[in-house]
Backbone as JSON, one array per atom type, in Angstrom:
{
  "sequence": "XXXXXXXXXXXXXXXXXXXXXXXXXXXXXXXXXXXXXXXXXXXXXXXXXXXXXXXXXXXXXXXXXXXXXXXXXXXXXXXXXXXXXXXXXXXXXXXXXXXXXXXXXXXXXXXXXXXXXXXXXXXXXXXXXXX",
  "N": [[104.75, 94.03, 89.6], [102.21, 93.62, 90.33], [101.01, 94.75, 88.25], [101.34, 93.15, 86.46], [99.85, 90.88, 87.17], [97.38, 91.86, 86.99], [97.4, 92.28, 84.51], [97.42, 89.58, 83.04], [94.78, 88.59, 84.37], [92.77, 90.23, 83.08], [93.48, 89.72, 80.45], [93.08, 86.97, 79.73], [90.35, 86.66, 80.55], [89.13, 88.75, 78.6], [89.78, 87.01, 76.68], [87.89, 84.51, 76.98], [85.19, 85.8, 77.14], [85.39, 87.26, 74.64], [86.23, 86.11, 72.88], [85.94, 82.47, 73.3], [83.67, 81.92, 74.67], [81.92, 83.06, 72.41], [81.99, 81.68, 70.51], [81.78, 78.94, 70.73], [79.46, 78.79, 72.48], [77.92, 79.81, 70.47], [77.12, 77.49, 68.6], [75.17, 76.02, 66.36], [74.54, 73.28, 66.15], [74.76, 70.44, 67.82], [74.99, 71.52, 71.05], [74.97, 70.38, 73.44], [77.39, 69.36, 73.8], [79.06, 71.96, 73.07], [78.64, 73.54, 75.05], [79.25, 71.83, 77.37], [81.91, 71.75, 76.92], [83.05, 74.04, 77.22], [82.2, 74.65, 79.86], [83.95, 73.36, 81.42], [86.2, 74.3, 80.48], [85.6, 76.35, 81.79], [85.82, 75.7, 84.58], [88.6, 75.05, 84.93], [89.74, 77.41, 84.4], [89.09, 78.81, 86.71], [90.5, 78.25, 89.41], [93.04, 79.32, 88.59], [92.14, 82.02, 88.23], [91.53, 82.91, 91.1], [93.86, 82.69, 92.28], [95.49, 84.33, 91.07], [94.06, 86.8, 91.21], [94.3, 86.78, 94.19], [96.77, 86.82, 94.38], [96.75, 89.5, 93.17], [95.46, 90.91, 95.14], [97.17, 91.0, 97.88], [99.67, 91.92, 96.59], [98.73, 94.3, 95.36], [98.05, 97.75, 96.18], [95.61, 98.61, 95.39], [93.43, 97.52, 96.84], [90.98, 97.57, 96.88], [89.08, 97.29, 95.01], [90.93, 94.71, 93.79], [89.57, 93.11, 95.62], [86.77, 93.19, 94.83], [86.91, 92.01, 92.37], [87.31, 89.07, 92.84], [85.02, 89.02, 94.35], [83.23, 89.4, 92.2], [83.96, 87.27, 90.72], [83.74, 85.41, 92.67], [80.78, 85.18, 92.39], [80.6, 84.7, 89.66], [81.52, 81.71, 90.0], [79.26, 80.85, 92.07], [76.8, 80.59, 90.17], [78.12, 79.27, 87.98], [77.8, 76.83, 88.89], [75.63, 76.12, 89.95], [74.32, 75.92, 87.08], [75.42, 74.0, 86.57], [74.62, 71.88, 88.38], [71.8, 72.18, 87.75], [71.69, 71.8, 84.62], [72.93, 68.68, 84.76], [70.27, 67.34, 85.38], [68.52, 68.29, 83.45], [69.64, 67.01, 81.35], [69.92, 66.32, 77.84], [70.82, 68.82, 76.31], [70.12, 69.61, 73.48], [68.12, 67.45, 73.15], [66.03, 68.81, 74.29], [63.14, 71.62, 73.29], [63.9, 74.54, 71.98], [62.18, 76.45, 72.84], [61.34, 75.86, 75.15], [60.72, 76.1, 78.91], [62.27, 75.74, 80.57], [64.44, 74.82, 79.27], [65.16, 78.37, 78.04], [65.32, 79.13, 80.79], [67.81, 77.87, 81.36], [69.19, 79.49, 79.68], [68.92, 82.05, 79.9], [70.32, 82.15, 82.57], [72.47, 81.44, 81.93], [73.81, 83.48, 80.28], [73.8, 85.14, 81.92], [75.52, 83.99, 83.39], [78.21, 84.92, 81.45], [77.75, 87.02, 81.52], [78.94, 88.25, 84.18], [81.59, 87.59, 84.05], [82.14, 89.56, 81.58], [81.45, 91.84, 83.41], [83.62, 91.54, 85.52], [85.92, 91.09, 83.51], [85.77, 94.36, 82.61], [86.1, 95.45, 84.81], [88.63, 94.82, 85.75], [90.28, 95.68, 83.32], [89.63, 98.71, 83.96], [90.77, 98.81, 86.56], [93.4, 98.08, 85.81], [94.27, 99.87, 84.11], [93.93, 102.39, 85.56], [95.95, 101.84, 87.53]],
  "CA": [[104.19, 92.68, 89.71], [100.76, 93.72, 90.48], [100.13, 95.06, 87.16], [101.46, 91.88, 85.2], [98.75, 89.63, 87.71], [95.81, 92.1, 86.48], [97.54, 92.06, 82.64], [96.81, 88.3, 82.72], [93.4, 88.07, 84.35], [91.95, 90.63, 81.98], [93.48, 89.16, 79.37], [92.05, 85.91, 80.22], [88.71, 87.14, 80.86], [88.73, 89.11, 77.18], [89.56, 85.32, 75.82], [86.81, 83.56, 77.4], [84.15, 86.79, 77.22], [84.88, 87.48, 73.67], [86.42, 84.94, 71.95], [85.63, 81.1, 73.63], [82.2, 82.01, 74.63], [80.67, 83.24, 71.38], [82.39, 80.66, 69.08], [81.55, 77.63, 71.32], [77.97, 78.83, 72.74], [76.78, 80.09, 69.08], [76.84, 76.75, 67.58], [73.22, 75.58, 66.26], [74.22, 72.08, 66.37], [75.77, 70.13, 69.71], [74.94, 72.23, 72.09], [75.42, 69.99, 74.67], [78.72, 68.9, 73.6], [79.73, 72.96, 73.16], [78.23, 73.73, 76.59], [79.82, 70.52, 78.24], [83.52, 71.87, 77.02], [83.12, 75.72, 77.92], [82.27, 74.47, 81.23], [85.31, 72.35, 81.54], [87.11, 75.76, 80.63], [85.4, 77.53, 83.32], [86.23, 75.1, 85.84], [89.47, 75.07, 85.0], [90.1, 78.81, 84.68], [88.78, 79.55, 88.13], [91.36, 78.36, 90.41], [93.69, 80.12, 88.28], [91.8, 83.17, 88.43], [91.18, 83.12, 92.22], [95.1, 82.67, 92.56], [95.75, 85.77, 90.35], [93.28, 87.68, 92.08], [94.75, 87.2, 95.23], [97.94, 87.4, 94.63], [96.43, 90.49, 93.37], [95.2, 92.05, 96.16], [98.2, 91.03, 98.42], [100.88, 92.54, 95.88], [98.94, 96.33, 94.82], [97.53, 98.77, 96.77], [94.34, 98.73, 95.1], [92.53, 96.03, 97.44], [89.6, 97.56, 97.03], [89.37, 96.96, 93.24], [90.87, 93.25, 94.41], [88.25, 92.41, 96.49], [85.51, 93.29, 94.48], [86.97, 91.49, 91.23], [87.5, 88.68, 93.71], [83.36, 88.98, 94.5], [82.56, 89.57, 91.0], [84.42, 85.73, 90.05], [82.79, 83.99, 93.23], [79.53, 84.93, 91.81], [80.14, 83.59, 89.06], [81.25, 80.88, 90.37], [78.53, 79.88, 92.05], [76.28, 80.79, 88.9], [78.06, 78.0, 87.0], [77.5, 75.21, 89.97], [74.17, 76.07, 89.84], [73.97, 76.03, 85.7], [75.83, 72.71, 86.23], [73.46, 70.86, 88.78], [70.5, 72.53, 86.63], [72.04, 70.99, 83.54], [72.31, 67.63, 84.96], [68.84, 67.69, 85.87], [67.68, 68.38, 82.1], [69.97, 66.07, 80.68], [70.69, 66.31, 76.68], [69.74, 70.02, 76.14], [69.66, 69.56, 72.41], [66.51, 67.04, 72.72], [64.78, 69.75, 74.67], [62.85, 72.44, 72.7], [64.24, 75.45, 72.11], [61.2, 77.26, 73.61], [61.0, 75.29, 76.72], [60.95, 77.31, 79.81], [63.82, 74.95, 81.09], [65.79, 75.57, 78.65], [64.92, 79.01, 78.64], [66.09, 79.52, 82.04], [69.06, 77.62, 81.69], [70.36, 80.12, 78.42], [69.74, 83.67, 80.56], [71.42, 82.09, 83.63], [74.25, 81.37, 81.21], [74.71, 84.51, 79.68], [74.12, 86.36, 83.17], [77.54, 84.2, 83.67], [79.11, 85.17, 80.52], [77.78, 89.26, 81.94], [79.05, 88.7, 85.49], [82.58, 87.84, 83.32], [82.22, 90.46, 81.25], [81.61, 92.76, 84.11], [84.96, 91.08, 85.59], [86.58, 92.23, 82.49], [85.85, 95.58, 82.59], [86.8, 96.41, 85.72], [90.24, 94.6, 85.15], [90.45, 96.57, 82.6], [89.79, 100.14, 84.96], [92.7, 98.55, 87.76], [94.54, 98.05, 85.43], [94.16, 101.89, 83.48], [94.34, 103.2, 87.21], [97.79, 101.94, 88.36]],
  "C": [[102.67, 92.71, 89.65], [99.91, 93.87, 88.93], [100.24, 94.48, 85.72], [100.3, 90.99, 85.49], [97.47, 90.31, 86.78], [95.66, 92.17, 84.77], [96.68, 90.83, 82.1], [95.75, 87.9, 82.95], [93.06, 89.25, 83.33], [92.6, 90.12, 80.39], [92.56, 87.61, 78.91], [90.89, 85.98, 80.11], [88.26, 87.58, 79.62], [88.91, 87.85, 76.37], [88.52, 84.86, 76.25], [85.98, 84.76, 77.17], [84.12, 86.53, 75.71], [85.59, 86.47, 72.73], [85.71, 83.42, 72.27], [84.46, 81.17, 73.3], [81.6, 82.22, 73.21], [80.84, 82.1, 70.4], [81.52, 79.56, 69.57], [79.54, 77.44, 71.67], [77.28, 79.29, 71.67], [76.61, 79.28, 68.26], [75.46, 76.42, 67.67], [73.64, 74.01, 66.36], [75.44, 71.19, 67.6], [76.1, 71.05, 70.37], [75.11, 71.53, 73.54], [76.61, 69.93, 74.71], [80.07, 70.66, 73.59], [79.05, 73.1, 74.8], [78.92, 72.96, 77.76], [81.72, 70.94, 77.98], [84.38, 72.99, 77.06], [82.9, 75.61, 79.44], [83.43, 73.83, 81.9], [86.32, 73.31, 81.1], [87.52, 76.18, 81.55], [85.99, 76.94, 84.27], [87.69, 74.67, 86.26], [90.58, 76.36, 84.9], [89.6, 79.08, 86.17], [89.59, 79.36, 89.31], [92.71, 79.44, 89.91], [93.33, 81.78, 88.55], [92.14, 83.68, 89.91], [92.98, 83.56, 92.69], [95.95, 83.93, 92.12], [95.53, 86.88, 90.94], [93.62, 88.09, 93.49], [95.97, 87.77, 95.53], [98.24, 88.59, 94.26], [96.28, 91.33, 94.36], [96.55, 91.78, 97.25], [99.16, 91.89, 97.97], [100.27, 93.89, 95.83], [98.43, 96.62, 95.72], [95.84, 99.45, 96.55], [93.04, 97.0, 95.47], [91.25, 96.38, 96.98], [88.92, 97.0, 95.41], [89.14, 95.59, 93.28], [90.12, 92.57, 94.51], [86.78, 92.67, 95.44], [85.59, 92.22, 93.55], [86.8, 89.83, 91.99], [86.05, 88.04, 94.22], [82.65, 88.16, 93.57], [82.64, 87.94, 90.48], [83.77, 84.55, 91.14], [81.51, 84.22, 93.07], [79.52, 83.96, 90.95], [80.39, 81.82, 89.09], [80.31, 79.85, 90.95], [76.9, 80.0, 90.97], [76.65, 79.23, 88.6], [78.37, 76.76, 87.68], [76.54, 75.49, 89.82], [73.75, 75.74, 88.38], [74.64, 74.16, 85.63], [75.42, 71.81, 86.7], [72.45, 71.09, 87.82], [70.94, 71.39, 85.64], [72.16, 69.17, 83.4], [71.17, 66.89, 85.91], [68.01, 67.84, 84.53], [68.57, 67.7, 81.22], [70.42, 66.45, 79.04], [69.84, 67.97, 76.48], [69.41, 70.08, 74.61], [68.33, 68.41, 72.42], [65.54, 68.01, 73.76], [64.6, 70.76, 73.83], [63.54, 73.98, 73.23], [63.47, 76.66, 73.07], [60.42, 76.97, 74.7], [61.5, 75.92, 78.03], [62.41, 76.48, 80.84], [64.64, 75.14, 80.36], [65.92, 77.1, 78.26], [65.73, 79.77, 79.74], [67.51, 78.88, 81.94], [70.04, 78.4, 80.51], [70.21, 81.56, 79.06], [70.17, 83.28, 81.27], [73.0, 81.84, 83.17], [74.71, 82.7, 81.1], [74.6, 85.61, 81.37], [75.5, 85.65, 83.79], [78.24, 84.66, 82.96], [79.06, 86.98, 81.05], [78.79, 89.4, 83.01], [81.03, 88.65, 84.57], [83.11, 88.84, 82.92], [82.34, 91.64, 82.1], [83.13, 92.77, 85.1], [85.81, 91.9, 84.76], [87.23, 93.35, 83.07], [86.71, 96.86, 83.84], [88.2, 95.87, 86.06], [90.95, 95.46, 84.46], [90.86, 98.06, 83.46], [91.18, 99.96, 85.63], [93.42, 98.82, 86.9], [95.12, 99.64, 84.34], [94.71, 102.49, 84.78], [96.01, 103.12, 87.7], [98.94, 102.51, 87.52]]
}
């Protein structure tokens, strides 16, 4: 059981890391409108996750693993509450300049969510090599 829960979050996690994310956040035009419906992903992958995760660490033997992955997803969680007050706070990000230190800051705090993900991933990935 344990090692169908960590099948599906790293599978999960390799959809949104390397597929959603690059298609959706590499468009050059409506960027708000791709940004506004990757977030509406996220926010709807994360209870799922959390639920996975736990019923992760309850079911294997590798809590410690668990708990970290567990960490790793309420970071980013609150990453993308923070990227999502920010955001409405700067309003249409396509009429702000590309080289505005607001927007700027609001495209590495993205991808340091799309990393903290990625780093998710990976170590999904390990648990799930390990058991």
């Amino acid at each position: 059981m344990d090692k169908l829960l960590i099948s599906i979050h790293a599978g999960s996690l390799f959809m949104l890391v390397f597929v959603v994310s690059p298609v959706l956040l590499r468009t050059k035009d409506n960027k708000n409108l791709a940004g506004r419906f990757y977030g509406k992903i996220l926010w709807r992958y994360y209870p799922i996750a959390f639920l996975l995760l736990l019923l992760y660490f309850i079911t294997s033997d590798a809590r410690v693993y668990a708990a970290v992955l567990i960490l790793l997803l309420s970071m980013n969680l609150m990453v993308s509450k923070w990227l999502k007050s920010y955001k409405r706070t700067l309003g249409d990000i396509d009429l702000i300049p590309y080289d505005d230190p607001k927007r700027v800051l609001f495209r590495r705090v993205s991808l340091l969510s799309t990393f903290l993900l990625f780093l998710n991933f990976c170590l999904s990935i390990y648990a799930l090599i390990r058991l």
